[in-house]
N, CA, C and O atoms as a GROMACS GRO file, in nm:
protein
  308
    1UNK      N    1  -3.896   5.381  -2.250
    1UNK     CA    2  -3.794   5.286  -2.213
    1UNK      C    3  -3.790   5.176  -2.320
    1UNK      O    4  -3.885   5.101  -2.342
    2UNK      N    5  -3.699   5.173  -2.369
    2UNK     CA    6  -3.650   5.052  -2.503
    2UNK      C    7  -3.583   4.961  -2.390
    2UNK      O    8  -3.519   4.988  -2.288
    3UNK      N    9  -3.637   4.806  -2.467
    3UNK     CA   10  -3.565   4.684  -2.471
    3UNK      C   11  -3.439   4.641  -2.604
    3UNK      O   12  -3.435   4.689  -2.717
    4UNK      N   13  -3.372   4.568  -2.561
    4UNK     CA   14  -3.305   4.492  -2.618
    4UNK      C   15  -3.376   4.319  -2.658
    4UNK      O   16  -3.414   4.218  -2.600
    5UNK      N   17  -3.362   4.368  -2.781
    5UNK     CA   18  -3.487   4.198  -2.833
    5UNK      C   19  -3.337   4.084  -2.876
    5UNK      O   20  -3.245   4.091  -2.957
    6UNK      N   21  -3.383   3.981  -2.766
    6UNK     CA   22  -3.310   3.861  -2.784
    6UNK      C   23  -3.414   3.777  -2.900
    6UNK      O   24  -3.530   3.808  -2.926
    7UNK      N   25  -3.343   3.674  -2.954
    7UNK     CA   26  -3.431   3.564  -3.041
    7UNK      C   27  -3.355   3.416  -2.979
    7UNK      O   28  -3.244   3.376  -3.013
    8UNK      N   29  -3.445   3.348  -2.880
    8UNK     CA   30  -3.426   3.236  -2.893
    8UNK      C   31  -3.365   3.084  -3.015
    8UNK      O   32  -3.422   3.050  -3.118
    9UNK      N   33  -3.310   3.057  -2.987
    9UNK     CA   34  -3.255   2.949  -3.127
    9UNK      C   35  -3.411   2.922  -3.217
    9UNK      O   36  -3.459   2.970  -3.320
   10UNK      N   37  -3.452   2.830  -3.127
   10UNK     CA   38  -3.627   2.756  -3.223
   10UNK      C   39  -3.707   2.864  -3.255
   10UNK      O   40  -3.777   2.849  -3.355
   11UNK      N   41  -3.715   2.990  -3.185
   11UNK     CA   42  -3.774   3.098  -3.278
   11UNK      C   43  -3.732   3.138  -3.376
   11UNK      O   44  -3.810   3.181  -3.461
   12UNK      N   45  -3.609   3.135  -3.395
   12UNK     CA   46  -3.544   3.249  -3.492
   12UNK      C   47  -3.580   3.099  -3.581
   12UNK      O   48  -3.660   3.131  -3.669
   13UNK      N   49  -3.554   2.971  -3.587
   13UNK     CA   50  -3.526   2.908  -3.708
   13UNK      C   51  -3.723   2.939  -3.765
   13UNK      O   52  -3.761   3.003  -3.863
   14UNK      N   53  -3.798   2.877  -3.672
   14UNK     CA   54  -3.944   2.932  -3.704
   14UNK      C   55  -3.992   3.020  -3.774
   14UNK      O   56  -4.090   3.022  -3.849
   15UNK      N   57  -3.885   3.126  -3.731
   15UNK     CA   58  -3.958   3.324  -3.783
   15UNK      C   59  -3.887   3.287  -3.947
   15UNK      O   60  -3.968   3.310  -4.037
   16UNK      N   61  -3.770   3.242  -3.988
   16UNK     CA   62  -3.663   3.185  -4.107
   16UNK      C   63  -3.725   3.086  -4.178
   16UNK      O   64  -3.667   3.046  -4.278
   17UNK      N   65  -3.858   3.022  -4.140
   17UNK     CA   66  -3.946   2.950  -4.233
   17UNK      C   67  -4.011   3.005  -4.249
   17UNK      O   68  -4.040   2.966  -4.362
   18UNK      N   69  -4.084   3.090  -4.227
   18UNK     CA   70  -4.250   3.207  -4.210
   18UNK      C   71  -4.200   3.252  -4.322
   18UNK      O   72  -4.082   3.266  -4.355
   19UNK      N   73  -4.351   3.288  -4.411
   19UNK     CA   74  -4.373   3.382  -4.513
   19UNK      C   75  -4.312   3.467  -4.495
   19UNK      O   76  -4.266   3.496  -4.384
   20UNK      N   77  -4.291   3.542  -4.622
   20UNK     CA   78  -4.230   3.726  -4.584
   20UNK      C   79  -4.309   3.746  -4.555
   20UNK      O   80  -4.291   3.703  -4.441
   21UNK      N   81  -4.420   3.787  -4.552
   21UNK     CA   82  -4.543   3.853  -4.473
   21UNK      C   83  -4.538   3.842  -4.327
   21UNK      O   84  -4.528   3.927  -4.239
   22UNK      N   85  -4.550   3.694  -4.324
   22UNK     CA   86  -4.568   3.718  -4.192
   22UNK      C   87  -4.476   3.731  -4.080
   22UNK      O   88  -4.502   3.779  -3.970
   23UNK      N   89  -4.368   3.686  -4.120
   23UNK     CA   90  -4.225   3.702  -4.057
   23UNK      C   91  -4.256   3.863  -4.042
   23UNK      O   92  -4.272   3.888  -3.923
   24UNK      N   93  -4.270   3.985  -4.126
   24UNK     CA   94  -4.245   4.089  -4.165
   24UNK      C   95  -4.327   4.188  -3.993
   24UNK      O   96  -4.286   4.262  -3.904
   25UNK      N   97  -4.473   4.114  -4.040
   25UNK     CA   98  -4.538   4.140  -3.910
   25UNK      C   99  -4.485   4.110  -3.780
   25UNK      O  100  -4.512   4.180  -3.682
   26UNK      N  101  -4.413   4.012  -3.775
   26UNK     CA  102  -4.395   3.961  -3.603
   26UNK      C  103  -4.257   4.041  -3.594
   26UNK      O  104  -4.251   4.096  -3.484
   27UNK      N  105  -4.117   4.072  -3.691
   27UNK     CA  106  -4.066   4.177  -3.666
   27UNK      C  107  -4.126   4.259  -3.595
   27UNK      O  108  -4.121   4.278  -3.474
   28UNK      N  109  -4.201   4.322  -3.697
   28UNK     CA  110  -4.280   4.496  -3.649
   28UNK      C  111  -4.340   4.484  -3.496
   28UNK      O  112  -4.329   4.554  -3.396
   29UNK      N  113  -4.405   4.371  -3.522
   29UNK     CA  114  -4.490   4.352  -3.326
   29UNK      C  115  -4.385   4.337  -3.219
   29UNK      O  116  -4.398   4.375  -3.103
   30UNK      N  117  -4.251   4.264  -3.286
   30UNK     CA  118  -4.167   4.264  -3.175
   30UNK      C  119  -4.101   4.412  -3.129
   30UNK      O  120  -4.111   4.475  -3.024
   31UNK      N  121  -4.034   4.437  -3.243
   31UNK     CA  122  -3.968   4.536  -3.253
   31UNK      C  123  -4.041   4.684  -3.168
   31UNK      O  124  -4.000   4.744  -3.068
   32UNK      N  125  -4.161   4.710  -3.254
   32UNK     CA  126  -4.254   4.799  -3.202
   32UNK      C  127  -4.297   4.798  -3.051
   32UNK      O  128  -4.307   4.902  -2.985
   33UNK      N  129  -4.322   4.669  -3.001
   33UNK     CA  130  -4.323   4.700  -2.869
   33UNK      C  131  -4.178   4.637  -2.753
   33UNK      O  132  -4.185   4.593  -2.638
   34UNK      N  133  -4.058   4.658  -2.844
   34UNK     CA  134  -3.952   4.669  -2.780
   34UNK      C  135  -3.899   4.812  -2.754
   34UNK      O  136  -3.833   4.842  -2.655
   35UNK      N  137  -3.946   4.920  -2.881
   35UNK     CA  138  -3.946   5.026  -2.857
   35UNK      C  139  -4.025   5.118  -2.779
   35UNK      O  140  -3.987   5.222  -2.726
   36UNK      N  141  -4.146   5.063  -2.778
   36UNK     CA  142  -4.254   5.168  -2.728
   36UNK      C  143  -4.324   5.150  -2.689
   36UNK      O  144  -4.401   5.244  -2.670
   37UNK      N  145  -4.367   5.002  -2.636
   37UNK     CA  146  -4.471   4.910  -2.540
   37UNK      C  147  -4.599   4.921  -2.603
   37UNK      O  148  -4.709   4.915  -2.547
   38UNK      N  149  -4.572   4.940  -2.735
   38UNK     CA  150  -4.724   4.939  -2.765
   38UNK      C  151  -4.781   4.775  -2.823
   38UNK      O  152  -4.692   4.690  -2.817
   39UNK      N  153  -4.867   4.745  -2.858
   39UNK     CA  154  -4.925   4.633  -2.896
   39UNK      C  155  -4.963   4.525  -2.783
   39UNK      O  156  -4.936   4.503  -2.665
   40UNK      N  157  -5.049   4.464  -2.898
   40UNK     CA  158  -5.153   4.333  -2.780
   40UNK      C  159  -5.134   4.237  -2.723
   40UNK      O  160  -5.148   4.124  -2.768
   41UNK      N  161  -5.080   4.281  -2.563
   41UNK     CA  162  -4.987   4.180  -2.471
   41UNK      C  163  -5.073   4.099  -2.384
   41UNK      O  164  -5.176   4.154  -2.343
   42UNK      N  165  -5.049   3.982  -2.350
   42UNK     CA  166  -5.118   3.891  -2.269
   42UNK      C  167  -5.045   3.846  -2.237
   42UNK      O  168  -4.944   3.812  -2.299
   43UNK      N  169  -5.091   3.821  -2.056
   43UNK     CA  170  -4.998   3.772  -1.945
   43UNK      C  171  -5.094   3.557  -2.002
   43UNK      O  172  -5.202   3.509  -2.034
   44UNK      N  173  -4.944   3.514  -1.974
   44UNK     CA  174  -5.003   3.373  -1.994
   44UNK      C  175  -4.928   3.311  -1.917
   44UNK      O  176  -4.834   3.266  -1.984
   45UNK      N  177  -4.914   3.274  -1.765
   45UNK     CA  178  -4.798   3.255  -1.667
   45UNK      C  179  -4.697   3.097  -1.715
   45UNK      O  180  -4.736   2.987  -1.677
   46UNK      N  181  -4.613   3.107  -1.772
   46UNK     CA  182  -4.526   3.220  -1.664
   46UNK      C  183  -4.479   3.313  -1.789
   46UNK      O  184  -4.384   3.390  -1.774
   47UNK      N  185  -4.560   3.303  -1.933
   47UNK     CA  186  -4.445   3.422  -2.054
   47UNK      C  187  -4.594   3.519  -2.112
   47UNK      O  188  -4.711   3.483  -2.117
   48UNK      N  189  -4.544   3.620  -2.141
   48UNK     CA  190  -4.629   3.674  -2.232
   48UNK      C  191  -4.681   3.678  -2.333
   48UNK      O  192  -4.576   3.643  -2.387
   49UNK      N  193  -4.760   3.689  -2.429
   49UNK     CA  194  -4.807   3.656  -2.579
   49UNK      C  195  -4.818   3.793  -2.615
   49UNK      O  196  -4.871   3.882  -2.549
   50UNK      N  197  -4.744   3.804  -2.765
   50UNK     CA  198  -4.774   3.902  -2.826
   50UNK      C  199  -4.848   3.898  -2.992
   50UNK      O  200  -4.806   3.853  -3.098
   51UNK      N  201  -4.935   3.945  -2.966
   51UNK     CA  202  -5.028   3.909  -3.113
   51UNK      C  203  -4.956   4.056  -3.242
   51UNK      O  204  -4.930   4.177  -3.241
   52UNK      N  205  -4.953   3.921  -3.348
   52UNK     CA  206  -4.890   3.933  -3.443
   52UNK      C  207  -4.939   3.898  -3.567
   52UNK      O  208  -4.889   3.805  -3.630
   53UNK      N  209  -5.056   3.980  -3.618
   53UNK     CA  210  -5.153   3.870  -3.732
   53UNK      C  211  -5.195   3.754  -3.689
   53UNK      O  212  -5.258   3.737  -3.585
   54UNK      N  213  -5.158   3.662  -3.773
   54UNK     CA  214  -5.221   3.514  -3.713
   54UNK      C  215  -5.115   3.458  -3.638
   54UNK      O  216  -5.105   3.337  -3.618
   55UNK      N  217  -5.042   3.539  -3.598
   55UNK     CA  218  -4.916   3.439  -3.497
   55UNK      C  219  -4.920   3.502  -3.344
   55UNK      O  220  -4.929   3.625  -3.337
   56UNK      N  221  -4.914   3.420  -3.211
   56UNK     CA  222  -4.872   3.480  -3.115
   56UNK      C  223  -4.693   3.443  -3.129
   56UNK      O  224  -4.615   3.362  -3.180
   57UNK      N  225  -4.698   3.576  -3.034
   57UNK     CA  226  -4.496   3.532  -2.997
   57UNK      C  227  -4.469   3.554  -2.856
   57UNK      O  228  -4.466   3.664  -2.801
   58UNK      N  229  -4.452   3.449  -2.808
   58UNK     CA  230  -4.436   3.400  -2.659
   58UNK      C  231  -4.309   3.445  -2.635
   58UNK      O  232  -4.220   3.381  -2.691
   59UNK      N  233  -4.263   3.573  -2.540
   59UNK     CA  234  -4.164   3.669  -2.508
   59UNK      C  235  -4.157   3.616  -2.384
   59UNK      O  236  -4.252   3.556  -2.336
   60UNK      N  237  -4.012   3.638  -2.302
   60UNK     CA  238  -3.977   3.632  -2.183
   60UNK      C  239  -3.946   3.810  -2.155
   60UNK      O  240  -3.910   3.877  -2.252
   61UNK      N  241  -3.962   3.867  -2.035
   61UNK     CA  242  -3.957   4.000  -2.025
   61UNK      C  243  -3.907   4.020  -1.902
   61UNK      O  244  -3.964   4.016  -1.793
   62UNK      N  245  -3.752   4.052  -1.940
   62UNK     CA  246  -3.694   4.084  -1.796
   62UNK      C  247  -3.643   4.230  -1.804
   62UNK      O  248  -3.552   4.268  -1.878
   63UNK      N  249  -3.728   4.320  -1.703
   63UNK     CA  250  -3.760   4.455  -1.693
   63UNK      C  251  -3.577   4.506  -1.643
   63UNK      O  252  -3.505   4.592  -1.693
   64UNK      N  253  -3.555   4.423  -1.543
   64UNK     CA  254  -3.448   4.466  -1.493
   64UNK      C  255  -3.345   4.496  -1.581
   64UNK      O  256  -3.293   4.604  -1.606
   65UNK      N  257  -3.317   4.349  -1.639
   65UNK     CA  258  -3.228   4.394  -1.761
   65UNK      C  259  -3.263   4.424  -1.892
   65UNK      O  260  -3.195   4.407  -1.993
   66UNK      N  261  -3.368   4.468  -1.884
   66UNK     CA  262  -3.412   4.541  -1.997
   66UNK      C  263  -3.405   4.484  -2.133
   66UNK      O  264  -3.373   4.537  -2.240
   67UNK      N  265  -3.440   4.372  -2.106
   67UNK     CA  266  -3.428   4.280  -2.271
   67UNK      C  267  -3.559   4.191  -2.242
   67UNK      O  268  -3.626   4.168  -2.142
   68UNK      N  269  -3.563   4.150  -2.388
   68UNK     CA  270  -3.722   4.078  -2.385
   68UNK      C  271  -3.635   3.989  -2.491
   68UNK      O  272  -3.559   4.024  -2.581
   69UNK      N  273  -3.674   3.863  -2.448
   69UNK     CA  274  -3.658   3.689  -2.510
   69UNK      C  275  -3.735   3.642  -2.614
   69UNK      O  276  -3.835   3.600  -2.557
   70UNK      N  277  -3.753   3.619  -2.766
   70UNK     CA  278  -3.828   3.614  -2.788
   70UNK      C  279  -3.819   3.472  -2.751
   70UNK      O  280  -3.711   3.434  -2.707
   71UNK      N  281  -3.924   3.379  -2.763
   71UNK     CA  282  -3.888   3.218  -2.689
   71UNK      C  283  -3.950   3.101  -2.802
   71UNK      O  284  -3.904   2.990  -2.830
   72UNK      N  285  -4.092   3.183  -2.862
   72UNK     CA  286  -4.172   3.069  -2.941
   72UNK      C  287  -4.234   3.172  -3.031
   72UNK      O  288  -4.267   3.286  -2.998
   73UNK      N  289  -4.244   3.118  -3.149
   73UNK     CA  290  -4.355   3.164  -3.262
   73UNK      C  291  -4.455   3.084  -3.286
   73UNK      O  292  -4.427   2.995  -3.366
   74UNK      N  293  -4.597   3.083  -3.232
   74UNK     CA  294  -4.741   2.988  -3.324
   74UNK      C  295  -4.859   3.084  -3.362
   74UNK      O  296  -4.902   3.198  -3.348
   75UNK      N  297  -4.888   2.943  -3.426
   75UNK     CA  298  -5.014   3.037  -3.538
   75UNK      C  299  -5.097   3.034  -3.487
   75UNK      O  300  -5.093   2.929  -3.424
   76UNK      N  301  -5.210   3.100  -3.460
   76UNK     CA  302  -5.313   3.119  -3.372
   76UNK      C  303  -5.419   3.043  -3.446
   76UNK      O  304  -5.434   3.049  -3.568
   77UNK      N  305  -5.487   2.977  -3.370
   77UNK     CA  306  -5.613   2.876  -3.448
   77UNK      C  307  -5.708   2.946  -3.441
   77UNK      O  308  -5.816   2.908  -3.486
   0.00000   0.00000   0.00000
């Protein structure tokens, strides 16, 4: 089951400052588990974290309608 990946405004400008590198990665982590649920998800109530190299990306995930939010990009300390 594929999602449809939304990008919040303040993420997308965030992911549009990020290295190519690392921008490159949080694509792939998003993308990859918009397609195929794979990668390292953590429930953090009330959004999920998805690890992305040194970045989490704080997703909203609405199953019903089948799209995932991305909401926040940070760098993991």
């Amino acid at each position: 089951m594929s999602f449809r990946v939304v990008w919040n405004f303040p993420a997308l400008v965030t992911f549009y400052r990020l290295p190519m590198h690392s921008a490159f990665m949080i694509d792939r982590a998003v993308v990859r588990f918009a397609e195929t649920g794979e990668g390292e998800l953590a429930w953090e109530a009330p959004h999920h974290l998805l690890s992305a190299g040194f970045h989490d990306v704080v997703l909203a995930i609405d199953r019903e309608a089948r799209a995932i939010t991305v909401l926040r990009i940070y760098r993991v300390r």
